[in-house]
C-alpha positions in Angstrom: 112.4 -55.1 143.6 112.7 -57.6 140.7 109.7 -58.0 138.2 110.7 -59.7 135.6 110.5 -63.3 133.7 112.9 -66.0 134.3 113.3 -69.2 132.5 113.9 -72.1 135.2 115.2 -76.0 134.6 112.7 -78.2 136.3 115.3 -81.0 137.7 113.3 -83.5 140.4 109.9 -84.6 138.1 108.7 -87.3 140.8 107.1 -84.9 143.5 103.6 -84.2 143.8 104.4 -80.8 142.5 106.3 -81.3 139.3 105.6 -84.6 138.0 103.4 -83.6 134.7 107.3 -81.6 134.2 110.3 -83.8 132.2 113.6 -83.4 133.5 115.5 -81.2 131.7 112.1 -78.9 130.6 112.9 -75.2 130.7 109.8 -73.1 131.7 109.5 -69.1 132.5 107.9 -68.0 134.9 107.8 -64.1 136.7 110.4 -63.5 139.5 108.7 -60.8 141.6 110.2 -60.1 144.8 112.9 -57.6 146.6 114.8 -59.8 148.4 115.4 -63.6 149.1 117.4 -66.4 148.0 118.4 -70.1 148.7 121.2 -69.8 151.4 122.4 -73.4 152.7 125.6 -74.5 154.6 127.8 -76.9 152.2 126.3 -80.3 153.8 122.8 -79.2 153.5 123.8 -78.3 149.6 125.1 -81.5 149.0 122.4 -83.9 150.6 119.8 -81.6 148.6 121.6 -82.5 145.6 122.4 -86.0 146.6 119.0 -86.8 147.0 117.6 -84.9 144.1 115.4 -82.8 146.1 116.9 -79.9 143.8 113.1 -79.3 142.0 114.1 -76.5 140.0 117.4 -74.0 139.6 117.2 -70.3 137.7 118.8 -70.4 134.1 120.0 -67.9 131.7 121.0 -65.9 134.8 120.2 -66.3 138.6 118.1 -63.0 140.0 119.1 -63.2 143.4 122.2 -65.2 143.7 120.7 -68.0 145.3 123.7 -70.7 146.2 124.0 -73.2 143.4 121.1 -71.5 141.2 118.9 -73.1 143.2 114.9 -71.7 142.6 113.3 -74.7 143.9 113.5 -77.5 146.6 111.9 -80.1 148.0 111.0 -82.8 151.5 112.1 -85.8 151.4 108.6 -87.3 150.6 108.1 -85.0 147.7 105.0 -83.6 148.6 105.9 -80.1 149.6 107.9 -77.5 147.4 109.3 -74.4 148.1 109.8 -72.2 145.2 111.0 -68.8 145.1 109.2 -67.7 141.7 105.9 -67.3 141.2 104.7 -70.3 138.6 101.0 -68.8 139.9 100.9 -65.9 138.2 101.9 -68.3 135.0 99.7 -70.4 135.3 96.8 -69.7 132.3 97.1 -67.7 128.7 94.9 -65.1 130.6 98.4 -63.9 132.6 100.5 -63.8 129.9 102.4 -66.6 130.4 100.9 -70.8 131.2 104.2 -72.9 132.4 103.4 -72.6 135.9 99.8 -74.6 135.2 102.3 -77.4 135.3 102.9 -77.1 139.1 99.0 -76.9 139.4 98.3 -80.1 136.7 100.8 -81.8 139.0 99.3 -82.1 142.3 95.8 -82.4 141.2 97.6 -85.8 139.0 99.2 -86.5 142.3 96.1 -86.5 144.2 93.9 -88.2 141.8 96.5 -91.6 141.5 96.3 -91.1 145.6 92.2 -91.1 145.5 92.4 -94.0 142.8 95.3 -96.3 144.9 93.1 -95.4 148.0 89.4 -96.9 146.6 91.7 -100.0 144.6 93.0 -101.1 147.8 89.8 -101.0 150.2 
């Protein structure tokens, strides 16, 4: 089991879940789990890439040798992320740590601009 902090590179900004994050940003968040990690045929690794679904990828070491650092990915439409960390249990002062709140500040952005282009185009 693996409880510990680890600092992540945000890398796709424009999904519903990341798009309050700059490409590039490094942000910690705790890695608490026993087992698990990205495992993808070459292909699948490439098109992910490709594509720039890679959302996020483990820095300053990888806890669970996930191919290609990879920590976080997302669909094709950007509005669903998988991410192996936990930004929830960063996400206010309170916790000890507040980068996660950006996943959180994301899709409540993303869902306002889709409330406000949904009453602007009635």
């Amino acid at each position: 089991f693996r409880n510990r902090d680890q600092h992540l590179r945000i890398g796709a900004t424009g999904t519903a879940w990341t798009n309050t994050f700059t490409e590039g940003q490094e942000i910690l968040v705790p890695v608490k789990n026993g087992e698990g990690c990205f495992v993808a045929d070459t292909r699948t690794l490439d098109e992910l890439e490709g594509e720039g679904r890679v959302v996020a990828r483990y820095t300053r070491g990888n806890p669970n040798g996930s191919q290609r650092d990879i920590a976080a990915i997302t669909n094709a439409a950007g509005n669903v992320v998988g991410i192996m960390p936990h930004p929830e249990r960063a996400a206010e002062p309170l916790l000890g740590l507040d980068d996660g709140a950006g996943f959180f500040l994301s899709i409540a952005a993303w869902q306002s601009r889709a409330s406000t282009s949904k009453v602007t185009s009635r």
